[in-house]
VEXMI-142677 format. One record per residue (C-alpha): residue number from 1; residue in one letter; z, x, y. Coordinates in steps of 0.001 Angstrom, whole numbers. Each point is the difference from the previous one (the first is absolute). Layout:
// residues N
  kolmar  sedren        z        x        y
     NUM       a        Z        X        Y
...
This chain:
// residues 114
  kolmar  sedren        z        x        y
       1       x    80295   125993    86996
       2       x     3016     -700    -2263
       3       x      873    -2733    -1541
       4       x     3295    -1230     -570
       5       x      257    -2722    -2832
       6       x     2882    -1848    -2533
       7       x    -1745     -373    -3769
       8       x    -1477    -2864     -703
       9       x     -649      855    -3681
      10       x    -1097     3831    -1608
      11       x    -3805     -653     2156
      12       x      882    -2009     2630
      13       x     2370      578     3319
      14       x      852    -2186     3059
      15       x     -805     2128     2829
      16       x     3519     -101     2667
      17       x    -1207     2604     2626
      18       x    -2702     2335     1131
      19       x      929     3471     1283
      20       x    -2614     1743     1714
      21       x     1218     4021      154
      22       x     3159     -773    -2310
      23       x     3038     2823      469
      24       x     1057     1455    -3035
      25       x     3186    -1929     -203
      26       x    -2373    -3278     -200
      27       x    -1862      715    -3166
      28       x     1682    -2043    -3050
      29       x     -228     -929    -3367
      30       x    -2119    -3436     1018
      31       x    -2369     1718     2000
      32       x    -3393     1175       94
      33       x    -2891     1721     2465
      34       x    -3338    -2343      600
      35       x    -3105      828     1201
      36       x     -474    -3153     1549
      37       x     1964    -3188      725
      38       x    -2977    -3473      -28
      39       x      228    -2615     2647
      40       x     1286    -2973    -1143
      41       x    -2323    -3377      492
      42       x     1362    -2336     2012
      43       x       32    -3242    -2152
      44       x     1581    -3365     1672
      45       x     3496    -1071    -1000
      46       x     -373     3275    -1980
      47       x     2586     3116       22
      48       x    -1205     3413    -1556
      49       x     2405     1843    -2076
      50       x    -1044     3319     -254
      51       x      181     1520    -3669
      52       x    -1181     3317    -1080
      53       x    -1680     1168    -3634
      54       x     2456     2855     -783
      55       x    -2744     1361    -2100
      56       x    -2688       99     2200
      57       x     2310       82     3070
      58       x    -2385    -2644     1608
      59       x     1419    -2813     1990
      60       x    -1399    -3241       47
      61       x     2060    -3536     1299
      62       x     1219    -3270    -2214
      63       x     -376    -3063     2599
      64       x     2986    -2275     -397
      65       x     -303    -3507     1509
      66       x     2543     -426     3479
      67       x     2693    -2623     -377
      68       x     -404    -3591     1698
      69       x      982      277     3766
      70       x     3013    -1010      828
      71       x     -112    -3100     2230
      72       x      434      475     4160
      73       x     2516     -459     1756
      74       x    -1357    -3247     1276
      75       x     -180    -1486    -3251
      76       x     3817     1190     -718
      77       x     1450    -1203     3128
      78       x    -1627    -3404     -635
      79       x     1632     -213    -3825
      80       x     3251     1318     1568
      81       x       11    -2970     2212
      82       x    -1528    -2642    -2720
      83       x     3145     1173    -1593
      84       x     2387     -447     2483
      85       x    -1163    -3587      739
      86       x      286     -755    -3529
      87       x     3409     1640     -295
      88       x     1094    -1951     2930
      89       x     -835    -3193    -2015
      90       x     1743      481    -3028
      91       x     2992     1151     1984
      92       x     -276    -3333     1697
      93       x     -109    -1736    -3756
      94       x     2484     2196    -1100
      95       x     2243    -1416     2881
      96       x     -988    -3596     -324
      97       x     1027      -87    -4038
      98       x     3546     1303      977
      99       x      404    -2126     2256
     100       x     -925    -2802    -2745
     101       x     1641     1759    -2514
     102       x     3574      106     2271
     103       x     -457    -3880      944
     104       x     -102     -711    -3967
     105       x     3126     1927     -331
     106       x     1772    -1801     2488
     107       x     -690    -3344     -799
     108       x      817      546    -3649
     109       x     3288     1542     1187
     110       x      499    -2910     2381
     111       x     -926    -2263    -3508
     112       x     2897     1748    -1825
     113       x     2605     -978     2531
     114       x      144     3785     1770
């Protein structure tokens, strides 16, 4: 099997494909020939990142941990409309305090003889 990989550091790579027969044209630089490739464990909220020892040309994983799930659809239509409903009453404010605000205006214009 042959490993494709981008350098991690002078020991270490970051495997990025596995070519089974590769053609000529597909051996590079960043590559190498394994004798085997290990299963990786299957660890919860866990995603293996396959690395390979460029000395020893053995792979082994690094488990990073998944990111938080993103919240369903459910839950995002029912902020949406929390939102609206809340958007609806300061637009409501909003309206009331110009009204206010064009009354004032008025009757201090009336005041100065307009």
């Amino acid at each position: 099997m042959y490993v494709l990989f981008d350098p991690v550091n002078d020991v270490i790579g970051k495997v990025r494909a596995y070519i089974q027969a590769p053609y000529p044209e597909q051996i590079e630089e960043h590559g190498v020939f394994v004798e085997t490739i290990p299963p990786s464990e299957a660890l919860p909220g866990m995603v293996p990142i396959p690395l390979i020892n460029l000395d020893t040309k053995v792979i082994y994983y690094d488990y990073v941990q998944l990111p938080p799930p993103l919240p369903s659809d459910e839950t995002i239509a029912g902020k949406i409309e929390k939102l609206e409903a809340e958007n609806s009453q300061i637009k409501e404010i909003v309206e009331q305090k110009d009204r206010e605000n064009k009354n004032a205006l008025f009757e201090i214009y009336t005041m100065l003889g307009g």
